[in-house]
C-alpha positions as CSV (number, residue, x, y, z in Angstrom):
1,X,127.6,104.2,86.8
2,X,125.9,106.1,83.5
3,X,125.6,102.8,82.1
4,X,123.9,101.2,85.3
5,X,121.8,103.8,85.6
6,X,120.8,103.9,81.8
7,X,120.2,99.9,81.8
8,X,117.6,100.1,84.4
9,X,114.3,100.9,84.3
10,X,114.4,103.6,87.0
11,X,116.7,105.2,85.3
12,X,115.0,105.0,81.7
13,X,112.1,106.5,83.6
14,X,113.8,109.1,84.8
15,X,115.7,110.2,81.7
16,X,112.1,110.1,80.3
17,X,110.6,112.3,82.9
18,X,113.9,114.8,82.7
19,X,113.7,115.5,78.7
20,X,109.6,115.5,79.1
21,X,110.3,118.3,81.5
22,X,112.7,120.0,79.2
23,X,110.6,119.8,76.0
24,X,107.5,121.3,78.4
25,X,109.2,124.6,79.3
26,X,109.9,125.0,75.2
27,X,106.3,124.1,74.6
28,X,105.5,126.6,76.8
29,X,107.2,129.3,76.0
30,X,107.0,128.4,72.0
31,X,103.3,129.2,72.8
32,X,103.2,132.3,74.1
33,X,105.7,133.6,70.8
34,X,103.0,131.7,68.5
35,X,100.6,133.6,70.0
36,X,101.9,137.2,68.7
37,X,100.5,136.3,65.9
38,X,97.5,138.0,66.8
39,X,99.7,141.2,67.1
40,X,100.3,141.3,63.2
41,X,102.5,140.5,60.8
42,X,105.5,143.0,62.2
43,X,105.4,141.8,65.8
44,X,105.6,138.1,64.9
45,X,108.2,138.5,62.4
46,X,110.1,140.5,64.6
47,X,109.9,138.2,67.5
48,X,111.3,135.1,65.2
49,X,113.9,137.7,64.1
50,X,114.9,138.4,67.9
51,X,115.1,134.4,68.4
52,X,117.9,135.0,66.1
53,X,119.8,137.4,67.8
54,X,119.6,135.9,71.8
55,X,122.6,136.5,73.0
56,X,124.7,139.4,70.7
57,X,126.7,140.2,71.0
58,X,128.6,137.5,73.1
59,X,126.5,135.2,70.7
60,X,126.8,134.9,67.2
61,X,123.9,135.0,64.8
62,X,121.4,132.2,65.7
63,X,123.9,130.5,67.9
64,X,121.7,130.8,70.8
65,X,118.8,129.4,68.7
66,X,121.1,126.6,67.5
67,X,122.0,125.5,70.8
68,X,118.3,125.0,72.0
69,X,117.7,123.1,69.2
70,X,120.4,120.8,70.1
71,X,119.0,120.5,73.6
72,X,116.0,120.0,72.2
73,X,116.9,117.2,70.0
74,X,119.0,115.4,72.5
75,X,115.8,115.5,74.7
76,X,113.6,114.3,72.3
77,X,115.9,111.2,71.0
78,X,116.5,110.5,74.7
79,X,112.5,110.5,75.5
80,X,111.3,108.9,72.5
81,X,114.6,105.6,73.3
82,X,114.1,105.2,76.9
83,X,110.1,105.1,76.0
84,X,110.8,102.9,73.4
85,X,113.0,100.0,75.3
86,X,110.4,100.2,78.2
87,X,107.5,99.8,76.2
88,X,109.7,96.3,75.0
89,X,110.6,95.8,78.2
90,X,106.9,95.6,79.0
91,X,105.8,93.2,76.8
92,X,108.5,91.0,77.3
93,X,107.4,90.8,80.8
94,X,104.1,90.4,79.7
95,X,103.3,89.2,76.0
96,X,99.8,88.3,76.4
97,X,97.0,90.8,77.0
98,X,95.3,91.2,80.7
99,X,92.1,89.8,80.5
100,X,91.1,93.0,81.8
101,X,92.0,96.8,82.2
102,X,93.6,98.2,84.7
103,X,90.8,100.3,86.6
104,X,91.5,103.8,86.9
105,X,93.3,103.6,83.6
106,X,92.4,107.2,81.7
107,X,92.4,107.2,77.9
108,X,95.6,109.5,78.2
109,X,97.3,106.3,79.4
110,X,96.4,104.0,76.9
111,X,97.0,105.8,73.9
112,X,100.6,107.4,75.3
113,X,102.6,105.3,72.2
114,X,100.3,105.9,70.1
115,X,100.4,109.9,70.7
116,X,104.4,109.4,71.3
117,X,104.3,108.3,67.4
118,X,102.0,110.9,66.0
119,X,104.1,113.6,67.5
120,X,107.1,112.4,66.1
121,X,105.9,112.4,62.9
122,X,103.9,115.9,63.2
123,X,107.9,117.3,64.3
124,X,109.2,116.1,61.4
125,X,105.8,117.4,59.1
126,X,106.3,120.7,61.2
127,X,110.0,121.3,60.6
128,X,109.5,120.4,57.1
129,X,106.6,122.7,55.8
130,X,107.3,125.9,58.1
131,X,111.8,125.5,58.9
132,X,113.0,124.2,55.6
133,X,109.8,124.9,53.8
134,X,110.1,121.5,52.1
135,X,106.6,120.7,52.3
136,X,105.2,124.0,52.8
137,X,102.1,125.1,50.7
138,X,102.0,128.6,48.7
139,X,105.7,129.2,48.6
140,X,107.7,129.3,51.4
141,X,108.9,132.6,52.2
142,X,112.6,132.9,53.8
143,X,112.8,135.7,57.0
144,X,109.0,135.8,56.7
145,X,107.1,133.6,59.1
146,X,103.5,135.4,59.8
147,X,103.2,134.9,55.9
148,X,104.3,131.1,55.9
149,X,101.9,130.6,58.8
150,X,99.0,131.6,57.2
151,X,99.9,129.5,53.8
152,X,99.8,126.7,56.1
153,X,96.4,127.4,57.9
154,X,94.9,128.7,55.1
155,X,94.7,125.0,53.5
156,X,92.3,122.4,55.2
157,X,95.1,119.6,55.5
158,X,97.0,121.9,57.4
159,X,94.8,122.5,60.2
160,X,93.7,118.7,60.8
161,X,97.0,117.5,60.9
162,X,98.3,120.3,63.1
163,X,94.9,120.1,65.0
164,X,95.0,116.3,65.4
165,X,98.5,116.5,67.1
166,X,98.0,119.4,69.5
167,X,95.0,117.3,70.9
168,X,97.5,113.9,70.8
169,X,100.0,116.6,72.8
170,X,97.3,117.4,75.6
171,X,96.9,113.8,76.5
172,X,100.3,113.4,76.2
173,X,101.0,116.0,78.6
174,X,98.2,114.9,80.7
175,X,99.4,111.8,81.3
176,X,103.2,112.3,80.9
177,X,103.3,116.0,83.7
178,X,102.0,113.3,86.5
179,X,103.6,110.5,85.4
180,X,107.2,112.9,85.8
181,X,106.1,114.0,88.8
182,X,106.2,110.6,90.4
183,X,109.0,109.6,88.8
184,X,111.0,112.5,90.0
185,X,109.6,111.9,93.5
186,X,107.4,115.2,93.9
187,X,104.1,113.1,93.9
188,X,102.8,112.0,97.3
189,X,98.9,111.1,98.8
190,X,98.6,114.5,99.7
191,X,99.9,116.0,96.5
192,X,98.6,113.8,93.4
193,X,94.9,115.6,93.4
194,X,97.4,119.0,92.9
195,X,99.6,117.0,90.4
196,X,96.9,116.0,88.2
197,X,94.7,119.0,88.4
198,X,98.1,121.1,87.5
199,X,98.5,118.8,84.8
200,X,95.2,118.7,83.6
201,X,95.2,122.9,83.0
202,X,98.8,122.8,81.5
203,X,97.6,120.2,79.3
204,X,94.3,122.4,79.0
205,X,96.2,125.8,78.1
206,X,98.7,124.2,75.5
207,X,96.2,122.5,73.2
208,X,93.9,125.7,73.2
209,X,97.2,128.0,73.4
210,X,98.2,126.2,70.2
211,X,95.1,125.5,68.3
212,X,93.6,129.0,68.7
213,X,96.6,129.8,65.6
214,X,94.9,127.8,63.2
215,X,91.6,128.8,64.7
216,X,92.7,132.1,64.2
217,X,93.5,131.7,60.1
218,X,90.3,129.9,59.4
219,X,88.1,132.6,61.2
220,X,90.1,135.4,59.0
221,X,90.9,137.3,62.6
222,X,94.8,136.3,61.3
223,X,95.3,137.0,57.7
């Protein structure tokens, strides 16, 4: 039955609209803990400390952490495939170009693969200059993230490729919240102008909520 499921397109659609979901609430809440940044540099370090420790004792060290990240992953390998075989899908089922655009089509729609690839490739930049510290500029500085935050945004490449993808993530989202919604069944005649306008501010709050870090370095308020 998994297998049916998987193999159609309903059910690519959903497990796109399910791990979309899942990797929202993280965006949100990863968000509001970026944000204590503006509380200094002993609040934010002891908040990614504390993300450590979720759960002790029952937990061990960074078990809990280790476990969202596997949910996490899982959701973003099962969003990025089932996107991935229905965009082929598509264009089997239609290799040539419509003459013309679908009306009503927003920007957000058009560009979804597109953003889909640039925030695949801004995790993997992410997780590389500010996890492993791989790529990160000034030194990377183990157990001391407010520090390795403002390295990063304190260099111009930094901020346009984290900029760029926070606005690629808003149209994602834009698109992708109502696009769930009808998957999932909650969208309706009397419901889509609420659908759209909920996921126009989430979209909204998540690429301000996110850029105003960067914004935050470059206007020396964070430092």
């Amino acid at each position: 039955m998994a297998r049916t499921v998987w193999d159609s397109s309903v059910g690519k659609k959903t497990v796109m609209a399910v791990s979309g979901l899942i990797m929202l609430l993280y965006l949100v809440a990863h968000m509001i803990g970026n944000l204590k940044i503006y509380f200094g540099a002993g609040e934010f370090n002891h908040y990614a400390h504390w993300l450590r420790t979720i759960g002790e004792p029952f937990m061990h060290y960074e078990w809990t952490l280790w476990l969202v990240r596997v949910v996490l992953v899982v959701a973003v390998v099962a969003h990025a495939t089932s996107a991935y075989q229905l965009s082929r899908r598509d264009i089997k089922a239609r290799p040539t170009q419509y003459v013309h655009r679908k009306r009503g089509a927003s920007y957000a729609t058009r560009t979804m693969r597109w953003g889909g690839i640039i925030l695949g490739l801004f995790i993997v930049w992410h997780l590389l200059d500010l996890t492993t510290g791989t790529v990160h500029s000034g030194g990377f500085q183990e157990g001391h993230p407010y520090q390795n935050v403002v390295d990063t945004f304190s260099t111009w490449y930094g901020n346009v490729v984290y900029i760029v993808a926070m606005l690629a993530l808003g149209l994602h989202i834009r698109h992708g919240f109502w696009s769930a919604a009808q998957t999932l069944g909650a969208g309706s005649r009397t419901r889509d102008r609420a659908l759209k306008t909920a996921a126009d501010v989430l979209a909204l709050l998540l690429t301000a909520g996110f850029i105003a870090v960067p914004v935050g370095v470059m206007t020396g308020v964070v430092s």
